[in-house]
N, C-alpha and C positions, 0 to 999 in steps of 0.2 A: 504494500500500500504506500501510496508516495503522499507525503502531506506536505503541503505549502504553507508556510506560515508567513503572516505580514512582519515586520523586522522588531518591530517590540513585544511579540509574542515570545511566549519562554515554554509552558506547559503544553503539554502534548495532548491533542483530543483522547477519546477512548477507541484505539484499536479493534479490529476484525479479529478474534481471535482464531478463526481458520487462515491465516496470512499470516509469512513471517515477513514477508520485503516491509523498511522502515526507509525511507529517504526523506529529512526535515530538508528543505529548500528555502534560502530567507536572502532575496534581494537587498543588496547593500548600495549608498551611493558611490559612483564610478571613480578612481581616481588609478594614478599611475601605478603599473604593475612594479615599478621598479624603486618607487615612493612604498607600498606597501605589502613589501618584503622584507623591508630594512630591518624588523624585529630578527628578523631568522637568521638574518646575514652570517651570525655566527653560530651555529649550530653545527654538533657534527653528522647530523644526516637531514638534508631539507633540499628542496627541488623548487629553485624557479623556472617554467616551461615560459618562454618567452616569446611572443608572436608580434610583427611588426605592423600587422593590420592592413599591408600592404593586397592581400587579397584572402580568397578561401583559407588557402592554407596555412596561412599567418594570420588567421580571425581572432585567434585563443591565444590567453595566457595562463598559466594554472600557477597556485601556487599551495603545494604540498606541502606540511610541518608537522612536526611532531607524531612521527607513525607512531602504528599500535607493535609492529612486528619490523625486524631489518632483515633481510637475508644478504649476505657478505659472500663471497668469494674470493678466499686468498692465489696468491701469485700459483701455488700447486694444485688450484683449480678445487679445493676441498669446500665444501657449505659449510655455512653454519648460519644458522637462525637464533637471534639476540644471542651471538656470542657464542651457545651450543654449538658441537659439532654435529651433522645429518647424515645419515646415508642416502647416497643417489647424485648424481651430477645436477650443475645447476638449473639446466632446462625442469629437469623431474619436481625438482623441489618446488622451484615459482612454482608448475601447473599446479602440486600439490597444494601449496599455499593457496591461489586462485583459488582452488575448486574448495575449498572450505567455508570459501565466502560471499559464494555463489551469490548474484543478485539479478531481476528483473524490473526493475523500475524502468517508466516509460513515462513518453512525455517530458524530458529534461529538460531545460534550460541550457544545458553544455552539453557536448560529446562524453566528459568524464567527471564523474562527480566523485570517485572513490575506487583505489586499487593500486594495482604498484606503479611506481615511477622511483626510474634510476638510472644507471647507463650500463653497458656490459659490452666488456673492452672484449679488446680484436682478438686477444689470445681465448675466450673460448669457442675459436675454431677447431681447440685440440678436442674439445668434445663431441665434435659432428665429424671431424676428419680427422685420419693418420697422420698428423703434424709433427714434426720437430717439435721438443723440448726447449722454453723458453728462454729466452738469455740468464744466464747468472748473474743473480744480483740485485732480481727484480724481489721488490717487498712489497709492492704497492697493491690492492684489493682491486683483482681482475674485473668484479663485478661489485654494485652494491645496488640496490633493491629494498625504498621501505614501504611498506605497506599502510597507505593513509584510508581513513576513517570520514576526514574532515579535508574537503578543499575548495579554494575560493576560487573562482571561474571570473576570469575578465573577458569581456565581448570590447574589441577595439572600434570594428565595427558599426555597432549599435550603440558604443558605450556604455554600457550596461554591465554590472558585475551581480554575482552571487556566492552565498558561501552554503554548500550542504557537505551532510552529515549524514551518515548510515548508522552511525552505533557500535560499529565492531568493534572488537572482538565479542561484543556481549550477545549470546544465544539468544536467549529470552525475549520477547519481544516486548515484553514491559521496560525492561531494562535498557535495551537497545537503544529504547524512544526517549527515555531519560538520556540517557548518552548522549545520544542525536543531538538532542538539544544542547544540551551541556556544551559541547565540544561546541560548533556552530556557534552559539554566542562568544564563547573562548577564543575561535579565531576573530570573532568578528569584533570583541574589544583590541585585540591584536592588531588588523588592518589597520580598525580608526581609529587609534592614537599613534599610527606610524606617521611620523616628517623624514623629508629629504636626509641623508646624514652626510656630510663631511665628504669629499670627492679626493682624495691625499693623489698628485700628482708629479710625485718624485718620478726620477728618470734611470732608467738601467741600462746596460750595453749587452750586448749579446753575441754567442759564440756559436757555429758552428760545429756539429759533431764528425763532421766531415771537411776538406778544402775543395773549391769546386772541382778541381782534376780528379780527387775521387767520387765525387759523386756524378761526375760525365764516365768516369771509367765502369764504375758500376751502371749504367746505363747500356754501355757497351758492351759488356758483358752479357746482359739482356737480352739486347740483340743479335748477339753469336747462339745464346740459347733459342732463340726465336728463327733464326736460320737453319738452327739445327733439327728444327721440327718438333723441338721439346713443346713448347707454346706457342700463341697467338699472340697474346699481348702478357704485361705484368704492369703494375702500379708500383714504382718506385720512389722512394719518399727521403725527405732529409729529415734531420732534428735542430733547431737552432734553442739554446737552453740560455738564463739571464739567472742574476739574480735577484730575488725579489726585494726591494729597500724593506727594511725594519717596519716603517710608516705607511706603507702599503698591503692592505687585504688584498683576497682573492675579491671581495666583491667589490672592491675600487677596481681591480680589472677588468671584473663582467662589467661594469656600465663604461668604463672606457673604451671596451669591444665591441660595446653596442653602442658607443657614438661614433666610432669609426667604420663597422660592419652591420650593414641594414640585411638582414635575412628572415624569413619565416621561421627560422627553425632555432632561437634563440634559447641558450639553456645555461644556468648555473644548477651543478650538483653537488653538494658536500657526499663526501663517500666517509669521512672523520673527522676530525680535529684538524688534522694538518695535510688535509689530500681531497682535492676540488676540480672540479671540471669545469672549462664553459667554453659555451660553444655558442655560435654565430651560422651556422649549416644553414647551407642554400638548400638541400639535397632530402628529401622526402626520400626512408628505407621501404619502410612498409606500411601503410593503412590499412585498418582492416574492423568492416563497421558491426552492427551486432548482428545485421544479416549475415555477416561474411559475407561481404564483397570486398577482393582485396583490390590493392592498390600497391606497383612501385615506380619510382619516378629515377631512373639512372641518370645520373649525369657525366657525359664523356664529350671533350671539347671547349678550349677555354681562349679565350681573347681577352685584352686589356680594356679598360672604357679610353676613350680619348678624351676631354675638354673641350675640343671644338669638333662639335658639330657631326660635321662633312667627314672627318676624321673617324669619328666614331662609327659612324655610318657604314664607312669603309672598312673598317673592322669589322663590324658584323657581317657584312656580305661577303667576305674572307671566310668567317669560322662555316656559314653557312654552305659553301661553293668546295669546303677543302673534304678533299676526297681522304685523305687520310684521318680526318677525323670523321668525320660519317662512318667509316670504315671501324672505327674505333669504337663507337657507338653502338653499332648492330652489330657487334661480336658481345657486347655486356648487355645488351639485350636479348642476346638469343641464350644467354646464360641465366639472363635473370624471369626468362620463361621456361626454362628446366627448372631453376630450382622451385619455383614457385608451382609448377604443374606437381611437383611431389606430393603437393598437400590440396590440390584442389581439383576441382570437378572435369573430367575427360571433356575438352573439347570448350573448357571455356576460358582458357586464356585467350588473351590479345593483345593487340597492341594498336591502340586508340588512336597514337601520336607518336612520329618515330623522328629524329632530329629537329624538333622545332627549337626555336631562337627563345633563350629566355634571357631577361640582361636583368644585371643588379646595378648596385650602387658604383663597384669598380671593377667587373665583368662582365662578359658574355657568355653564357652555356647554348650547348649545346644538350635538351632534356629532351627523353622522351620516356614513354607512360606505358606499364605493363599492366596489365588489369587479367584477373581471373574470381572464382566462384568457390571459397572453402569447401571443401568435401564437409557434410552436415556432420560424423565424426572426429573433426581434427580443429583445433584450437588457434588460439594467435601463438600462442608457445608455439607447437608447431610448425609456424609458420615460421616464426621466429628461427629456431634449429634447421629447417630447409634450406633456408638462405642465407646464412652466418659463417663468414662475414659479407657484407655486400659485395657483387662479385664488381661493382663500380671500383672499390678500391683492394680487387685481388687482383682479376687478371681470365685470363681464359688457356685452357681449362683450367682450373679455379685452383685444386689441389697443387699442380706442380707450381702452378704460376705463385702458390702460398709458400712455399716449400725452395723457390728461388728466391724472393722476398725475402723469404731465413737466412738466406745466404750472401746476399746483398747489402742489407739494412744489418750495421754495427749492436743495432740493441730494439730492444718489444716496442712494439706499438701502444702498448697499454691503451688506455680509452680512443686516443686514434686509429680513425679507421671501424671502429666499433659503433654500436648506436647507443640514442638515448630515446626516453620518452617513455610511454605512458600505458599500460596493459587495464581498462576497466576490470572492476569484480562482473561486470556484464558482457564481457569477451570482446570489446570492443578494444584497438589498441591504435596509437599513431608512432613512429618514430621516427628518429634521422640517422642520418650517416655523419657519424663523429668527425666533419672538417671541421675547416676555418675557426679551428680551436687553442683552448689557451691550457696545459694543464701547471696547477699549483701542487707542488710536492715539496711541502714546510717551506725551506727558504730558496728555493728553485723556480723557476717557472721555463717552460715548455711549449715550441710553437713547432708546428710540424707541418708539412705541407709536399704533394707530390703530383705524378700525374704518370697517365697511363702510357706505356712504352710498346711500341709495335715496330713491324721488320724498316719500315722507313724511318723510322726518328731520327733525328739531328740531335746526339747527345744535349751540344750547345743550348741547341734551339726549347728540346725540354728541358733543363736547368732555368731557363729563362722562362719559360712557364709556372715551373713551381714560385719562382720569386714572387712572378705576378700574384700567386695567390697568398704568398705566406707576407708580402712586404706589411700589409696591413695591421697583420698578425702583431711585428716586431713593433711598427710604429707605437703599439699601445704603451710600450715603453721606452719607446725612444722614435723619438718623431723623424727624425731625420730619415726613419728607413723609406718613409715614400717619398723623398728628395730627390 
């Protein structure tokens, strides 16, 4: 049963007592999603999902606190649930987790009103494929996943926000609808007494984990593999690492990456105390609604914006006309309609839109759109596992093109490359592909950026693509990198 309550309501009418669905829904006045997160900013597990309003898929901002449950994922790929150890890999567990807190509410206000959100780095590939063993060294939580009860929904849009509430973990449906409530006014004192905080705009320098000679050499390497018939293409990536001033948070950087990087797919994650993600992602992984209708959006093909005009212009009708990356495009397309037929209905994949021009703020993509029909047995989890990691930033075929990457790339991708985003208790789920991101690890900070490599590449010429996408990256703490 889903109740609506007007925003000064607290006590709960009297429940159906053949129903157990509780959803309390209580519209709040609109204000900025990144004004009223400020409370959370330091938390060590909270999710701001951050949408630029720019269209559909940037309509939403969500913002997650204070789960009921966390599920973790250490570097050896081991669960654990609030700190517990689990048996089962991390796919089994979420579904697990999921299916306990099964919900049907209809009618929402948002796409997600309650369920996990987190992010789940690239390395658990090793649990859908025969992968190499991770670099030595890594400490950092491959996965982190908290399970929220209570979350506040911004419409950019419409300008319209809400905050609902389910009750979980509490069975009882008396209990739950006290919870409901409870919780829901709790964030909603939260939201409205948050103000802007403090913006600390110290400056860092940043190093390269490679020189470019190695990293055009490792490209070339690529291409000898690619000649040699081993692959098609592979996605080859750098790491540029800084470190972070004293006086500077992770979320003085997420809003510095969001005043530099306009994208739909906007995310701060705390995964601890001292280890945060955020991301800026042009690139829609998977959608998948509570029909099960899915949705992926690859993105292969990249141009610079120009300033003027006529210039820019010409750029795009470049990235549009080049046969090498069309060529790049429909080889992760024809991968990301396997892995997605794995888990859905014979005969209804497709492909809506196949190299269309999409442009941001300091690019150009090349996106196009894989669409299929869930099999009525198989989950977003599943779907999830079918196609991890996106084959936009593996490669084709997807395992060796993984497995050259290993051998390429000096150290893990950790949340790069991986996705983040948002699984409903109603099996609904949206996510992205971990770019155009920043990772915080204590006094570190992390930019990483790459692009897809096939038998024609000009090492040069992709090194000088990835810049384009990572320069922005660097700028967030030091300006001069888009000089």
């Amino acid at each position: 049963m889903t109740v609506i309550a007007p925003r000064t309501a607290f006590f709960p009418p009297k429940l159906e007592r053949d129903r157990d669905d509780v959803l309390i829904v209580r519209e709040v006045p609109w204000q900025d999603p990144l004004v009223a997160f400020t409370p959370f900013a330091d938390d060590p597990v909270a999710a701001l999902l951050h949408g630029d309003g720019e269209n559909e898929m940037g309509r939403w901002s969500y913002i997650a606190a204070s789960p009921f449950s966390t599920l973790t994922v250490d570097a050896d790929l081991k669960s654990f649930v609030d700190n517990n150890p689990v048996a089962g890999d991390a796919f089994d567990v979420l579904q697990d987790l999921l299916n306990r807190y099964r919900t049907t509410a209809t009618n929402t206000p948002a796409p997600f009103y309650s369920g996990a959100v987190g992010f789940f780095g690239y390395e658990l590939g090793r649990l859908v494929e025969n992968l190499p063993a991770p670099r030595l060294g890594v400490t950092n939580p491959t996965m982190v996943v908290g399970l929220y009860d209570v979350v506040a929904a911004f419409d950019h849009i419409d300008k319209k926000a809400w905050v609902m509430a389910t009750g979980f973990p509490e069975a009882d449906v008396d209990r739950r609808t006290a919870r409901a409530h409870s919780r829901a006014q709790w964030l909603i004192d939260q939201i409205s007494d948050a103000s802007p905080a403090l913006l600390n705009t110290t400056e860092s320098k940043w190093s390269s984990d490679r020189t470019r000679d190695d990293i055009e050499c490792a490209i070339l390497n690529t291409i000898e593999y690619i000649n040699a018939g081993d692959i098609f293409q592979a996605n080859i990536t750098q790491r540029h690492t800084a470190e972070r001033p004293p006086d500077v948070t992770a979320w003085d950087l997420f809003r510095r990456l969001r005043q530099t990087v306009s994208s739909p797919f906007g995310a701060y994650v705390a995964g601890n105390p001292t280890f945060q993600v955020l991301s800026a992602s042009p690139e829609r992984f998977l959608h998948v609604t509570k029909k099960g209708d899915v949705e992926t959006r690859p993105i292969k093909g990249t141009r610079p914006r120009h300033t003027n005009p006529v210039a820019d212009a010409a750029l795009a009708d470049e990235l549009t006309n080049s046969e090498k990356d069309l060529a790049e495009n429909l080889m992760i397309v024809d991968l990301m309609r396997n892995d997605i037929s794995r888990v859905c209905d014979a005969g209804s994949v497709s492909v809506p839109q196949h190299c269309a021009l999409e442009t941001f703020a300091r690019v150009h993509h090349l996106v196009s759109v894989v669409t299929g029909k869930l099999r009525p047995e198989k989950t977003a989890v599943d779907l999830l596992r079918a196609c991890f990691p996106g084959g936009s930033v593996t490669g084709a075929p997807k395992v060796r093109a993984m497995e050259i990457i290993h051998h390429q790339e000096p150290v893990a991708r950790g949340p790069y490359c991986g996705a983040i985003g948002w699984i409903g208790f109603d099996g609904a789920m949206d996510t992205s592909i971990v770019i155009r991101n920043l990772t915080v690890d204590g006094d570190s900070v992390i930019a990483q950026a790459g692009g897809g490599i096939v038998a024609d590449s000009d090492p040069a010429l992709e090194y000088e693509e990835a810049m384009v996408k990572i320069r922005p990256l660097l700028s967030v703490l030091d300006p001069t990198a888009l000089a």
